[in-house]
Every structure is written in C-alpha cells, then in structure tokens.
Backbone as CSV, one residue per row, in Angstrom:
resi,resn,N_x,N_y,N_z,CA_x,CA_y,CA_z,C_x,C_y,C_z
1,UNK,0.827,-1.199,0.000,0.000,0.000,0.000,0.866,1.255,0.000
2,UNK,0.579,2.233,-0.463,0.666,3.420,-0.725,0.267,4.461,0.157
3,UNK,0.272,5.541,0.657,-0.279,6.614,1.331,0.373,7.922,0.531
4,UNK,-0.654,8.640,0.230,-0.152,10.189,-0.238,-0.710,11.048,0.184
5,UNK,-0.062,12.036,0.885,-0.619,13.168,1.549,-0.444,14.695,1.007
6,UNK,-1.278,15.184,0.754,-1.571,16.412,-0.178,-1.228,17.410,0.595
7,UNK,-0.309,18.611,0.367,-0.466,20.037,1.776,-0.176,20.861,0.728
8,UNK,-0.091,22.210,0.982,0.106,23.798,0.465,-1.217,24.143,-0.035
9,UNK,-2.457,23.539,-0.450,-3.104,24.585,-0.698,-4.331,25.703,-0.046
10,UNK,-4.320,26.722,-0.649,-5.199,27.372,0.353,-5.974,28.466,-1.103
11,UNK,-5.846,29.522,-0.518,-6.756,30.928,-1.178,-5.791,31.727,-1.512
12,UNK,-5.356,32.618,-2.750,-4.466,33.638,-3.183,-5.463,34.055,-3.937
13,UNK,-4.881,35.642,-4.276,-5.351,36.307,-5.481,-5.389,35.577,-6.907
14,UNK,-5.600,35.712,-7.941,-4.973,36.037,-9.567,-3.853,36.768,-9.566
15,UNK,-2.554,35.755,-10.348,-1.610,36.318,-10.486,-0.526,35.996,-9.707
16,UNK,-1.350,35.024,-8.451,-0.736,34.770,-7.128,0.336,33.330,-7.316
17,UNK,0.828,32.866,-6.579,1.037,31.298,-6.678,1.124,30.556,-5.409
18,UNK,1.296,29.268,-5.324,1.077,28.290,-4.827,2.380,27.384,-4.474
19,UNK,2.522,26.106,-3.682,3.896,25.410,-4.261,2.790,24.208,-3.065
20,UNK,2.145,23.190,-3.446,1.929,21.943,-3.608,2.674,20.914,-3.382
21,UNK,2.503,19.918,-2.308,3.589,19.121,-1.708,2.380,18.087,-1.453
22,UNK,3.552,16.619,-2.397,2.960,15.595,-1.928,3.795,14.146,-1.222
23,UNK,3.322,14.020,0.019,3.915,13.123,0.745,3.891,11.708,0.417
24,UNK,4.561,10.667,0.074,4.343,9.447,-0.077,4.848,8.624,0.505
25,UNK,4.304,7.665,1.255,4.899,6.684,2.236,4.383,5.400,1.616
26,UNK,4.689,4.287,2.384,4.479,2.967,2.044,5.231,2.264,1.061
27,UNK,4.876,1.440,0.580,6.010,0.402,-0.671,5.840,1.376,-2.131
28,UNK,6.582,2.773,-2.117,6.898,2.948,-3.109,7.691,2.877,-3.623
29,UNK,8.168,3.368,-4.974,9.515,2.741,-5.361,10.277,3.633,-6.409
30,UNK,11.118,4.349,-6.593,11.822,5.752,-7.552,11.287,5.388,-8.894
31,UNK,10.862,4.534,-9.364,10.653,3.713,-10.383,8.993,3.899,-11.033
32,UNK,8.663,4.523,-9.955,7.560,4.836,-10.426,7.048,6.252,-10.853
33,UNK,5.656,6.399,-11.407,5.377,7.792,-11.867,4.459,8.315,-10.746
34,UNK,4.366,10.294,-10.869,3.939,10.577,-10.007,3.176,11.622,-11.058
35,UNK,1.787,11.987,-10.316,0.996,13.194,-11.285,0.252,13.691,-10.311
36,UNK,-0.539,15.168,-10.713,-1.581,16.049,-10.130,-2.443,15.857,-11.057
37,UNK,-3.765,16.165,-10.959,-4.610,16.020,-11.385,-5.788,16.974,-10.646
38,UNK,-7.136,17.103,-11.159,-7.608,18.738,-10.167,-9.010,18.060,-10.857
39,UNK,-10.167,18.562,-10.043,-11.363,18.613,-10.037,-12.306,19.618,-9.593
40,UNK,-12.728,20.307,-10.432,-13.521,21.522,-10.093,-14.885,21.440,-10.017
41,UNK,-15.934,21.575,-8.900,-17.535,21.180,-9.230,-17.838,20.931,-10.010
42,UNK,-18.744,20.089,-10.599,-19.892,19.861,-11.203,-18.526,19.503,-12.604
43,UNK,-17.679,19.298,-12.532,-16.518,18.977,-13.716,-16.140,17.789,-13.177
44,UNK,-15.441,16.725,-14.332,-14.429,15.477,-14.380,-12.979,16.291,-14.189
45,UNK,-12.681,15.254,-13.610,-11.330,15.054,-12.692,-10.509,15.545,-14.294
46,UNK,-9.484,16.059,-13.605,-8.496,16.388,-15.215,-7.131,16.692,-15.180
47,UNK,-6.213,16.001,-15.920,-4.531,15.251,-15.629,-4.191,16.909,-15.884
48,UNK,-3.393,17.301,-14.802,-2.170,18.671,-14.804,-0.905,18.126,-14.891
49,UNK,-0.361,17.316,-14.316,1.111,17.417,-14.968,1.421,15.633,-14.321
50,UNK,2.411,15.291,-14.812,3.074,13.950,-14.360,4.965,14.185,-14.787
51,UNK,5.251,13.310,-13.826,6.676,12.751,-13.937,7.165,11.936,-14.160
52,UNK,8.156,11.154,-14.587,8.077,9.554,-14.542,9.314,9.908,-13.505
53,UNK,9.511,8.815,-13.425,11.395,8.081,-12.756,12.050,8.689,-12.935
54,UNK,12.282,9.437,-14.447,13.716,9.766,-14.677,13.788,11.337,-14.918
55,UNK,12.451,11.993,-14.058,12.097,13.058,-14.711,11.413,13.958,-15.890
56,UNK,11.063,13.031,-16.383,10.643,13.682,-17.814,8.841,13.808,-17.477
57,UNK,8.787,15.174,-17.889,7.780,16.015,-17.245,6.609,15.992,-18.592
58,UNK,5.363,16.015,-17.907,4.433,16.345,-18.963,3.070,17.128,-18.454
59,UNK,2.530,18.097,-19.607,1.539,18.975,-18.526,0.650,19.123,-19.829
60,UNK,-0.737,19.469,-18.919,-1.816,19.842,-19.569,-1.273,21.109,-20.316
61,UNK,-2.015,21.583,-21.553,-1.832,22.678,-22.444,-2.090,24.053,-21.647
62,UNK,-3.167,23.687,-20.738,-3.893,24.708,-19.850,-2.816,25.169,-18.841
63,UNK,-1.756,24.585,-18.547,-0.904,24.847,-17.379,0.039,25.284,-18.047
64,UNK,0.854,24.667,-18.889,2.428,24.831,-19.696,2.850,26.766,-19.415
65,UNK,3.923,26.278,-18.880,4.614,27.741,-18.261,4.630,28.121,-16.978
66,UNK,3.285,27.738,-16.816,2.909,28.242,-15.509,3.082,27.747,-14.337
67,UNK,2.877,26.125,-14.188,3.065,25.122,-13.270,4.439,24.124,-13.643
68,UNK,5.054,23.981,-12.562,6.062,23.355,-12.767,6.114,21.676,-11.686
69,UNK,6.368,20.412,-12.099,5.898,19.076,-11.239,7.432,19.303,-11.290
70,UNK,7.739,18.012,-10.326,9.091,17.881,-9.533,8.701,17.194,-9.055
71,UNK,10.369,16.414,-8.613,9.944,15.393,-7.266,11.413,15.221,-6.354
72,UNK,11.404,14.639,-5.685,12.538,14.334,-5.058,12.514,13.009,-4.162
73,UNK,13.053,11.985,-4.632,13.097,10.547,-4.683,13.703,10.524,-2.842
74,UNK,14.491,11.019,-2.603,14.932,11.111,-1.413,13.939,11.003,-0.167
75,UNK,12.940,12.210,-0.458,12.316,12.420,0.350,10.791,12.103,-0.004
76,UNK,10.839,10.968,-1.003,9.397,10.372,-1.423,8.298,11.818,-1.752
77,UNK,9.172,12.683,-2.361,7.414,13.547,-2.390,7.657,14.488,-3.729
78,UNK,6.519,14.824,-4.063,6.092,15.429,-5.070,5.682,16.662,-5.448
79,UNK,5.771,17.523,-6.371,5.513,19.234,-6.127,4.925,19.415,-7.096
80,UNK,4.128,20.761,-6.819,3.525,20.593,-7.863,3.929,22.745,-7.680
81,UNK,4.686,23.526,-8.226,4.574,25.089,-8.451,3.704,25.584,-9.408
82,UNK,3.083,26.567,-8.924,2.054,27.183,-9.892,1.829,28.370,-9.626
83,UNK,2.558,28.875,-10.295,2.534,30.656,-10.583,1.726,31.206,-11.999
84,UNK,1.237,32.751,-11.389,0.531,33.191,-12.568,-0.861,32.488,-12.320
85,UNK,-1.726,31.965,-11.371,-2.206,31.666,-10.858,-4.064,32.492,-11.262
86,UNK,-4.729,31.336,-11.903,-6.122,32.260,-12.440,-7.450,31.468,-11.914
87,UNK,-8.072,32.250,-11.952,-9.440,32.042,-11.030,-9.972,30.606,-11.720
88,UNK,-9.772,29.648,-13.100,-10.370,28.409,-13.481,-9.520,28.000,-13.335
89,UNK,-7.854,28.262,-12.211,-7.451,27.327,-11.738,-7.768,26.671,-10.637
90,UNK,-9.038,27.294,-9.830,-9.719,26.621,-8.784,-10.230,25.372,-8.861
91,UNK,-9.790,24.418,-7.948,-10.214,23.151,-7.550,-9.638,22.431,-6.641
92,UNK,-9.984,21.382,-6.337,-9.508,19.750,-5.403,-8.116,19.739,-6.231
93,UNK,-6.737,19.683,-5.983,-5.520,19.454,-6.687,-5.507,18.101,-5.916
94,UNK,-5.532,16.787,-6.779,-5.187,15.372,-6.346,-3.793,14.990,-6.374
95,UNK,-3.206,14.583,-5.640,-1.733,14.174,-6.205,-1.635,12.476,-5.951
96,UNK,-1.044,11.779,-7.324,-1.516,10.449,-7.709,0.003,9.424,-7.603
97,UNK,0.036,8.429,-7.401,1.273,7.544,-7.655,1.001,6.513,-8.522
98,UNK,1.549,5.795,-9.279,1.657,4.815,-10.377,3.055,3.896,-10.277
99,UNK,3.071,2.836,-10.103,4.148,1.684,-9.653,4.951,1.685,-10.807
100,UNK,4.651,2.040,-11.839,5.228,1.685,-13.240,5.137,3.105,-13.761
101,UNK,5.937,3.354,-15.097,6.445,4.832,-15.698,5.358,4.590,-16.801
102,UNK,5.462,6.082,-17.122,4.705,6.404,-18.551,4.959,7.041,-19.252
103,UNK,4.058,7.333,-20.691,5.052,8.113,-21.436,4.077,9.624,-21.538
104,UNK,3.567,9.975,-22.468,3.002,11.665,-22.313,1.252,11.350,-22.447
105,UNK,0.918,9.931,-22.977,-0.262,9.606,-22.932,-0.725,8.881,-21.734
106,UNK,0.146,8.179,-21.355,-0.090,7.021,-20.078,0.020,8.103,-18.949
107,UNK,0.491,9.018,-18.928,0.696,9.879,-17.688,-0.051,10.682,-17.473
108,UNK,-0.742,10.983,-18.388,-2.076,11.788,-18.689,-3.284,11.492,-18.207
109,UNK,-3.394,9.825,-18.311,-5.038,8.942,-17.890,-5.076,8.666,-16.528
110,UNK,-6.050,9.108,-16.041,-6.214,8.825,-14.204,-5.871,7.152,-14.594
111,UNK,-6.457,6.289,-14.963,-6.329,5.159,-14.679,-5.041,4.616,-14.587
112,UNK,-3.916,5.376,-15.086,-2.567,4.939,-15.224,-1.983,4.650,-13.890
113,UNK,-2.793,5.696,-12.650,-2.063,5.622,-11.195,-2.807,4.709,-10.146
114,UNK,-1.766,4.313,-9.504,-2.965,2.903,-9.066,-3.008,3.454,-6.993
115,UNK,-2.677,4.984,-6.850,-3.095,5.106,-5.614,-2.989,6.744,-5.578
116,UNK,-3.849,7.218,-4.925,-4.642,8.798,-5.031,-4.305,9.316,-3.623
117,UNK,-4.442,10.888,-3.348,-4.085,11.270,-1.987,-5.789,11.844,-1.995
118,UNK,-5.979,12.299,-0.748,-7.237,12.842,-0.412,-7.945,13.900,-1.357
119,UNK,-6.407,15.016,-1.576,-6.903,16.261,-2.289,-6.713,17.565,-1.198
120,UNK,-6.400,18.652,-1.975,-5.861,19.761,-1.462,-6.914,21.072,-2.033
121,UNK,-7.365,21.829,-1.547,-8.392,23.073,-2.179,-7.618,23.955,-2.790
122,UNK,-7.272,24.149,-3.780,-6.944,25.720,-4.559,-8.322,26.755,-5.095
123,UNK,-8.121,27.494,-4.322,-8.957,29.162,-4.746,-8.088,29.625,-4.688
124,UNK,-8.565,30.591,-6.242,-8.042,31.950,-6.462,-9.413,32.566,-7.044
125,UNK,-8.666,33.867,-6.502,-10.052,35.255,-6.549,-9.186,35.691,-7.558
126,UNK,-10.165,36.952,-7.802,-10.420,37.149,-9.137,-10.120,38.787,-8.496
C-alpha cells in the first residue's frame, strides 16, 4: 500500500502562486510515476502534470509555463509550483502515484495511477 498526503493549498489572489507538496509513504519505489490532477464542481477530474522516474515532465496545455511538477526521490514527495495563478485554476488538486512509468499519454489517464491522496483546495479570486 501506498499513502499520499496532499499540503500547500489554500486561497491567493490572480496572479498569485502556490507550491503543492505531496507526501508518499508505504512500498513505493523511484521507479515509479507521479501526477496532479484537479477537479472543479460539477466537472471530471483532469490530468495537470506527471513525472516519470527519470524526470521527464508532462503537462496539460492549460498549465504549460505556468506550473512546474518535480519530485525528489529522497524524500518520497512530489511538487507541484504554480505561478501566474487564475481564477479556473480553482479546484480539489489530487496528487496520484503509479508503480510503473509512462510516457506523455499514459501519464495523462487517471487510470494509469494505481493510488490517489485525499486532495488539497486551490482558490483563487479574481
């Protein structure tokens, strides 16, 4: 089993940013991939960025520039930076683990990660 624990988010302006931290404990393994993913009311869940193992980064069109994923194998956890920060970036930010790597499509599909953290609130005002 897996455990991932979601922290940093809260309420900023537009324009504002964020920095997203995800904790992972249990039988994980460097080897695997890590992603955010966000859900806004009455909307489907929707892939923001992933990592694999070796680093190689991939992000929704909607984010590119703005949000930056990371990780650091050391300390099992995951980041998610997001500057420039706009009011339909509000939602649940999920942060996901996957036992196995992917490539820019596999890292993209919720189904690719086989364990989820609770979820973190991002508002931004307008």
């Amino acid at each position: 089993q897996v455990q991932l624990v979601e922290t940093g988010g809260g309420l900023v302006q537009a324009g504002g940013s964020l920095r997203l931290s995800c904790a992972a404990s249990g039988r994980t393994s460097s080897s695997g991939a890590m992603g955010w993913f966000r859900q806004a009311p009455g909307k489907e869940r929707e892939f923001v960025a992933g990592i694999t193992w070796s680093d190689r980064t991939y992000y929704a069109d909607s984010v590119k520039g703005r949000f930056t994923i990371s990780r650091d194998n050391a300390k099992n956890t995951a980041y998610l930076q997001m500057i420039s920060l706009k009011p339909e970036d509000t939602s649940v930010y999920y942060c996901a683990y996957g036992r196995t790597s992917c490539s820019a499509y596999g890292c993209s599909r919720a189904g690719k990660y086989d364990y989820w953290g609770q979820g973190t609130q991002v508002t931004i005002s307008s």
